[in-house]
MDAnalysis code that builds the backbone (N, CA, C; Angstrom):
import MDAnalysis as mda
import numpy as np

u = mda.Universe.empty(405, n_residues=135, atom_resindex=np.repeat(np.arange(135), 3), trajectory=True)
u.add_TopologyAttr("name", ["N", "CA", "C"] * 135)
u.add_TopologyAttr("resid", np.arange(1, 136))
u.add_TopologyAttr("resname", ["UNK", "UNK", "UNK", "UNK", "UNK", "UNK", "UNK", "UNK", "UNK", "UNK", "UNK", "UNK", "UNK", "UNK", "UNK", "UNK", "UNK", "UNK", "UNK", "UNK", "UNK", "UNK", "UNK", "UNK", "UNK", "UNK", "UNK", "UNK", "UNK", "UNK", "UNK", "UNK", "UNK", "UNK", "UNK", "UNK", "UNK", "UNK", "UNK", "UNK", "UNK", "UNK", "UNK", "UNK", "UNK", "UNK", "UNK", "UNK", "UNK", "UNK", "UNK", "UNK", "UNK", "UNK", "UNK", "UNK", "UNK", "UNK", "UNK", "UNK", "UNK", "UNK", "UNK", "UNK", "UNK", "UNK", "UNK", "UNK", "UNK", "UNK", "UNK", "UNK", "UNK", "UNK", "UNK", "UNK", "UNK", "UNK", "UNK", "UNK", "UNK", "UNK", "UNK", "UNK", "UNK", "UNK", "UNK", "UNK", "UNK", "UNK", "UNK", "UNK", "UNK", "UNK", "UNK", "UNK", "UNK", "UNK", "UNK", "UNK", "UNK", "UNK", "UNK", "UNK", "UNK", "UNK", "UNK", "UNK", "UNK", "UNK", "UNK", "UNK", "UNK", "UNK", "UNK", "UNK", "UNK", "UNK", "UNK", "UNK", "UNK", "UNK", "UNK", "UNK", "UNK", "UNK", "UNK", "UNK", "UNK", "UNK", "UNK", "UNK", "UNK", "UNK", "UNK"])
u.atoms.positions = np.array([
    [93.790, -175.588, -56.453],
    [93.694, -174.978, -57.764],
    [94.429, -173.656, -57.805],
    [94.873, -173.194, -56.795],
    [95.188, -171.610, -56.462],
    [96.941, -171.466, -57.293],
    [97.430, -170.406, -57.757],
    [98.270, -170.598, -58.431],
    [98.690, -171.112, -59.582],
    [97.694, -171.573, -60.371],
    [97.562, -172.120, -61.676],
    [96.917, -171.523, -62.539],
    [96.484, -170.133, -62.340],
    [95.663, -169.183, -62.755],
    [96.436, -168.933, -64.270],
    [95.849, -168.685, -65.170],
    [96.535, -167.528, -66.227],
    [96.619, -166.532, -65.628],
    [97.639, -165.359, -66.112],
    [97.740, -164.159, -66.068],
    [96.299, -162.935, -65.919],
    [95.817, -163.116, -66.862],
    [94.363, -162.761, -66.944],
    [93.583, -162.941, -65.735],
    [93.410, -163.904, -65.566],
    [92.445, -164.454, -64.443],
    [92.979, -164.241, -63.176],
    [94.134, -164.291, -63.126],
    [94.998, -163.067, -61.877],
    [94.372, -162.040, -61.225],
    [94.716, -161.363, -62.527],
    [94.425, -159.966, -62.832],
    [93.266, -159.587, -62.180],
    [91.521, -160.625, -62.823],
    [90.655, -160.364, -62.585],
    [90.228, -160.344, -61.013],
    [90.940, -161.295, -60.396],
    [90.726, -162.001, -59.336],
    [91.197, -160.786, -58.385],
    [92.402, -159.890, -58.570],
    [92.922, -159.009, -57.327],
    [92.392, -157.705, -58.180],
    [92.255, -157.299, -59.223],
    [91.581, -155.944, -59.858],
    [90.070, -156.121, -59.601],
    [89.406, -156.206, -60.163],
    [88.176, -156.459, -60.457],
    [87.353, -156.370, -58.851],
    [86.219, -155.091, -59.365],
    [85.572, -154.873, -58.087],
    [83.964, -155.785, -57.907],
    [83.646, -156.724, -58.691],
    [82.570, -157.053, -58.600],
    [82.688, -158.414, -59.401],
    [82.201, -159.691, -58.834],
    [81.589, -160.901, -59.237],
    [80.594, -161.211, -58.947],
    [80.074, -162.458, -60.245],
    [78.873, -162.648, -59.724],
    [78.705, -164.076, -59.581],
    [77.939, -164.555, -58.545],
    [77.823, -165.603, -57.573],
    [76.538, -165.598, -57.864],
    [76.521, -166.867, -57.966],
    [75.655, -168.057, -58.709],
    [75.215, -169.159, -57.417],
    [74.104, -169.342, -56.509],
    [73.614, -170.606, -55.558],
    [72.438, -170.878, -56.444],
    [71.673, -171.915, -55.562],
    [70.915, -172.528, -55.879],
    [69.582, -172.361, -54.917],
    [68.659, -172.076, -55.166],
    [67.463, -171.768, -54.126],
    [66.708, -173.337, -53.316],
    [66.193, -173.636, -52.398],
    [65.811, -174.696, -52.235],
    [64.692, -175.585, -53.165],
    [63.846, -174.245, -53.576],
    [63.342, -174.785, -54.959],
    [63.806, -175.496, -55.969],
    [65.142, -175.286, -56.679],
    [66.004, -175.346, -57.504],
    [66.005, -174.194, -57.990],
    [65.703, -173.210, -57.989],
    [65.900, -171.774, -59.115],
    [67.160, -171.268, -58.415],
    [67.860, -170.820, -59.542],
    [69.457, -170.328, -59.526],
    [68.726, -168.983, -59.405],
    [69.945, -168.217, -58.399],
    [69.529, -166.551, -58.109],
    [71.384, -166.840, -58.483],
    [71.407, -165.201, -59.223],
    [73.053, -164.764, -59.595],
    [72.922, -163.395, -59.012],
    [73.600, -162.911, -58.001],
    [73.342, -161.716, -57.965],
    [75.428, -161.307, -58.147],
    [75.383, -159.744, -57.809],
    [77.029, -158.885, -58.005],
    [77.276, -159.164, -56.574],
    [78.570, -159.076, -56.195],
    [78.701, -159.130, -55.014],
    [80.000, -158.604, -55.231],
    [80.421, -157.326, -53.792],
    [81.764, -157.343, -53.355],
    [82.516, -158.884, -53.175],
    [84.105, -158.589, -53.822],
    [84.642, -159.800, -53.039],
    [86.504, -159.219, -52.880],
    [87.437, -160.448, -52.429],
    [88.480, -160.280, -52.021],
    [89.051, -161.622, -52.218],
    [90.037, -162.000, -53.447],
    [90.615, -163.031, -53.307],
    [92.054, -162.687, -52.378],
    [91.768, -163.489, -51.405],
    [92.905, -163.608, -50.597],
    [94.174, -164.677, -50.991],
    [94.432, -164.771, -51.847],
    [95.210, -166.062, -52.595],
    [95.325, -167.559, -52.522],
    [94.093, -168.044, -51.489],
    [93.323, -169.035, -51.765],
    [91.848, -169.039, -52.319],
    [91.620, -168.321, -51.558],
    [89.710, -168.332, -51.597],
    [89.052, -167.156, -51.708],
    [87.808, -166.785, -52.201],
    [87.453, -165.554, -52.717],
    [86.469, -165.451, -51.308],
    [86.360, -164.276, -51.003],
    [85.867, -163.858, -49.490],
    [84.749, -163.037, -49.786],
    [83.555, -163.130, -49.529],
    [82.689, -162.054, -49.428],
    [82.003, -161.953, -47.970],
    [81.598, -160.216, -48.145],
    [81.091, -160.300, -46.922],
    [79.238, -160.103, -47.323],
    [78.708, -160.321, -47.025],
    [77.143, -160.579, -46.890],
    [76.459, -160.606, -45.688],
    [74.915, -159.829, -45.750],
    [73.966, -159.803, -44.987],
    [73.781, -160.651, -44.150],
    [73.322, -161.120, -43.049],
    [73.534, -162.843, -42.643],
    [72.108, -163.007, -42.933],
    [71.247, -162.495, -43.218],
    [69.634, -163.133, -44.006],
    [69.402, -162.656, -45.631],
    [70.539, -163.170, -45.843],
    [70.318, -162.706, -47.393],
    [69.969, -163.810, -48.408],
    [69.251, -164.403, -49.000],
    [69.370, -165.242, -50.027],
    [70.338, -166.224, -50.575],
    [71.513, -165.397, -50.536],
    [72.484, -166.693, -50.780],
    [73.193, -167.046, -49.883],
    [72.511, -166.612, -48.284],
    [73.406, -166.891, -47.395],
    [72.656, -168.504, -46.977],
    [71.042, -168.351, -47.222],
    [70.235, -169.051, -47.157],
    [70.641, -170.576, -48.262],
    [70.991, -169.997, -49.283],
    [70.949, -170.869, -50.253],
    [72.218, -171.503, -50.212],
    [73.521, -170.698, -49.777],
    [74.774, -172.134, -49.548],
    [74.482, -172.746, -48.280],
    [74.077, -172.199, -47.356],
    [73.457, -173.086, -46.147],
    [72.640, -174.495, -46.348],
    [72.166, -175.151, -47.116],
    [71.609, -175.688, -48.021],
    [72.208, -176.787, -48.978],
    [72.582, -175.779, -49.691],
    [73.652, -175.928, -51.088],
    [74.722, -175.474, -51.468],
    [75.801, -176.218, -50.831],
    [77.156, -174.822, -51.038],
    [78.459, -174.866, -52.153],
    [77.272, -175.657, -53.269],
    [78.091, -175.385, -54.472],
    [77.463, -174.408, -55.410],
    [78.443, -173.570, -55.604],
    [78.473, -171.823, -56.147],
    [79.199, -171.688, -57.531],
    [78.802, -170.809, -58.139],
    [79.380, -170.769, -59.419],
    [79.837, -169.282, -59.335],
    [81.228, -168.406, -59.475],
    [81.016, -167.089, -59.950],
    [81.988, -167.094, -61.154],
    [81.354, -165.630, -61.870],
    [81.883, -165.180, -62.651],
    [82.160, -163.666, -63.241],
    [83.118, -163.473, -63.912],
    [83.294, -161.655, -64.217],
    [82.419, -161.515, -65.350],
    [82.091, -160.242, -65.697],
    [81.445, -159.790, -66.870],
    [82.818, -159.964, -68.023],
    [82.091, -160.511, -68.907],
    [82.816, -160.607, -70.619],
    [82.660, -159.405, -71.224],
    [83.838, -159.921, -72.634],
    [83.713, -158.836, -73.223],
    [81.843, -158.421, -74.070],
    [82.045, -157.627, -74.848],
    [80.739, -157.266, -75.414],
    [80.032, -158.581, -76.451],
    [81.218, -159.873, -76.847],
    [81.475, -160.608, -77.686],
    [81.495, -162.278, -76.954],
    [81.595, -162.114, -75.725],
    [81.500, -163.409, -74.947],
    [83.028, -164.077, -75.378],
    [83.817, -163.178, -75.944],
    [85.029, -163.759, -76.494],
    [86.356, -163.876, -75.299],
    [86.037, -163.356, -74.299],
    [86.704, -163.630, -73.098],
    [85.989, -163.599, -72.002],
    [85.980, -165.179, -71.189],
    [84.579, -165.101, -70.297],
    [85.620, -166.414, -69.145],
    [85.443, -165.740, -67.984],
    [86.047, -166.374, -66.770],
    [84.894, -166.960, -65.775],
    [84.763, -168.038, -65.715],
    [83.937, -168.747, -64.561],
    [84.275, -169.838, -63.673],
    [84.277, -169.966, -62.409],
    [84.829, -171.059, -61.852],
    [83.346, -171.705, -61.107],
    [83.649, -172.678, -60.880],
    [82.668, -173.612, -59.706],
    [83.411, -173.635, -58.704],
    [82.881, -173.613, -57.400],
    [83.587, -173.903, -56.196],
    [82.542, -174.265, -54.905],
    [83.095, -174.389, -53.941],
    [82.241, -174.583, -53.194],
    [82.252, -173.494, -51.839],
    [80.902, -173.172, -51.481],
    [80.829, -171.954, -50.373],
    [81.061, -172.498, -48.693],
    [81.490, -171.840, -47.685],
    [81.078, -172.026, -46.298],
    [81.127, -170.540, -45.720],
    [79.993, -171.073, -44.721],
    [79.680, -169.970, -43.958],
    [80.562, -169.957, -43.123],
    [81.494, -169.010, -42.434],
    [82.331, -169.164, -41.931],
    [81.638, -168.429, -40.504],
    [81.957, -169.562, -39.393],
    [81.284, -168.635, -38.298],
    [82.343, -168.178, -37.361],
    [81.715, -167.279, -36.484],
    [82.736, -166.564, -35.667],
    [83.700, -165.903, -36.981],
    [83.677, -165.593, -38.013],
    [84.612, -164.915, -38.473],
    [85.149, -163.302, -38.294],
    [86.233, -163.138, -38.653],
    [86.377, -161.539, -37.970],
    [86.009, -160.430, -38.936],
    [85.140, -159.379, -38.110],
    [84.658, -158.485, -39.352],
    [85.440, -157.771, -40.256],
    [84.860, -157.343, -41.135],
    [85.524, -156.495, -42.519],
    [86.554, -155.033, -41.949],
    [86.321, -154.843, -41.234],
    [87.041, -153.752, -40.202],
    [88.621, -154.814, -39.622],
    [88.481, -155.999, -39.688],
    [89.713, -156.571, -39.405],
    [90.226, -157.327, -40.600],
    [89.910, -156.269, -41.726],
    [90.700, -157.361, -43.057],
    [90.793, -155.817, -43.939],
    [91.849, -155.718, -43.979],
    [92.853, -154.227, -44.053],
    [92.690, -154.675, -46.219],
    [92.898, -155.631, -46.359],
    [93.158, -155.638, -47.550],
    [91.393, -155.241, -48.260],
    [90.481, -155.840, -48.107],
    [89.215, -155.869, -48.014],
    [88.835, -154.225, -47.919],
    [88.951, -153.551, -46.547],
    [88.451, -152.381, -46.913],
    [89.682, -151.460, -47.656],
    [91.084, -151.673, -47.917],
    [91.583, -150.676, -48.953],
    [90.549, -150.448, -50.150],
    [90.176, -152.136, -50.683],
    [89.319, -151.878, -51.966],
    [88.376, -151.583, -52.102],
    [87.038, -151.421, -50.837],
    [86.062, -151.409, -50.819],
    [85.820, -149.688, -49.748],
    [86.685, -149.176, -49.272],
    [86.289, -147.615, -48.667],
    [85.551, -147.093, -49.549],
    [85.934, -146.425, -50.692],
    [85.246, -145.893, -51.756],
    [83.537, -146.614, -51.532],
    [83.669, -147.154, -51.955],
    [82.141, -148.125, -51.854],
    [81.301, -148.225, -51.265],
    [81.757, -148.429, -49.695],
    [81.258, -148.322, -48.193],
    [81.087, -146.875, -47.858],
    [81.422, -145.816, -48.452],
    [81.235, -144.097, -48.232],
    [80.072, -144.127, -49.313],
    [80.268, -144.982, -50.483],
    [79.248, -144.647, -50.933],
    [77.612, -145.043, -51.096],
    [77.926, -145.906, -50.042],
    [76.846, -146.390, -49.514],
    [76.413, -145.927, -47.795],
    [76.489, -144.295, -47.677],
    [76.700, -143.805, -47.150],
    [76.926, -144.538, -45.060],
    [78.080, -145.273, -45.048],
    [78.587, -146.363, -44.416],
    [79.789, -146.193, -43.417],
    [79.613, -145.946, -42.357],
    [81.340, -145.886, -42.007],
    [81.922, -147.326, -42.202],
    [82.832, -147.630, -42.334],
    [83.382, -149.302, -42.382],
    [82.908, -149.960, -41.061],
    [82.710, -149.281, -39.932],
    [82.179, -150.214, -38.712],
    [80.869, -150.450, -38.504],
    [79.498, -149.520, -39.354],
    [78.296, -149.334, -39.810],
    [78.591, -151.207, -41.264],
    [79.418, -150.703, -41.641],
    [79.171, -151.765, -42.443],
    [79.426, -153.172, -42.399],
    [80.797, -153.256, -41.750],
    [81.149, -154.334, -40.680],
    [79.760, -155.125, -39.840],
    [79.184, -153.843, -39.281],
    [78.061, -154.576, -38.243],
    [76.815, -155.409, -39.112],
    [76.684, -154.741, -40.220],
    [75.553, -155.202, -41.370],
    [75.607, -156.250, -42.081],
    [76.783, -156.159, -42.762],
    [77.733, -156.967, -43.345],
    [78.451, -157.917, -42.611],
    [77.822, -158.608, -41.625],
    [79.058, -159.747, -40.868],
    [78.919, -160.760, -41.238],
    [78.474, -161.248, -42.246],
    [78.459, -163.076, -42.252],
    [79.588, -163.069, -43.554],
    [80.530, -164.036, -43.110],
    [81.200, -163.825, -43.942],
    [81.457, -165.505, -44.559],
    [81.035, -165.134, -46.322],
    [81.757, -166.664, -47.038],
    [82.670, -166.684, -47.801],
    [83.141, -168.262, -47.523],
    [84.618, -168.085, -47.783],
    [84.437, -169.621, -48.927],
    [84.969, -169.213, -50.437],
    [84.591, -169.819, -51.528],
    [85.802, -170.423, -52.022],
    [85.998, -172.289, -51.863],
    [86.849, -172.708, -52.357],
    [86.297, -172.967, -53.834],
    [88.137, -172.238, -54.508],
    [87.359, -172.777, -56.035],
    [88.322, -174.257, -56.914],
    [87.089, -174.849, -57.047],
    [87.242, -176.375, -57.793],
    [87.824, -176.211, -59.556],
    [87.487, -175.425, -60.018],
    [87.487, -175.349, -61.377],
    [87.562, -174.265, -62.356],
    [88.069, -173.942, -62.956],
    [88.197, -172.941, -63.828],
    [87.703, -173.081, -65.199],
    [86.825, -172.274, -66.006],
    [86.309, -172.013, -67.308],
    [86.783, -170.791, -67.832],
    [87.384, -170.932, -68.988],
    [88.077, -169.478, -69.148],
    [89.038, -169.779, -70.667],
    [88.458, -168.536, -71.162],
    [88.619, -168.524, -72.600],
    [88.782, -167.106, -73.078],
])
């Protein structure tokens, strides 16, 4: 699907400091929470807690929904479906240069050195996306 993007949805995908990711709980109840991410020009990368809720929940179920915040009007609204993996052995956020350019600010302000956050932050998923919604 990568490269077939509109312009827009580009945009959102390498600007945009926050999406939100959509699993499924084993119950069935959908949790959406914000999450840092990094489209690397296939797949959108986040790094996450490794006992966090939705690390639990694509473990499970690893079809994911994210999306950006719309306008005030729902008149421009970007969402894809895709599917999640836990990627193991992956290399920490301290070895993905593009990742912390966008996220230093963030990681200071979560009073963090990048290798404090690296160590916290190591499970890393890696989100193929199936589909695009976008208007």
């Amino acid at each position: 699907m990568t490269g077939r993007f509109p312009t827009e949805v580009l945009r959102q995908l390498t600007d945009e400091a926050i999406v939100w990711l959509a699993t499924v709980r084993r119950d069935g109840q959908p949790q959406v929470v914000p999450v840092w991410f990094l489209w690397d020009g296939q797949h959108v990368l986040v790094y996450s807690l490794p006992r966090s809720q939705k690390v639990r929940n694509i473990a499970q179920n690893p079809r994911v929904s994210l999306h950006f915040n719309s306008d005030p009007w729902a008149e421009h609204v970007t969402r894809f479906d895709g599917r999640a993996t836990i990627v193991p052995d992956a290399p920490p956020a301290t070895d993905n240069p593009a990742y912390l350019a966008k996220y230093r600010d963030g990681i200071a302000d979560l009073d963090m050195t990048p290798e404090q956050f690296a160590r916290e932050y190591r499970t890393l998923i890696r989100i193929e996306l199936d589909r695009l919604i976008h208007w």
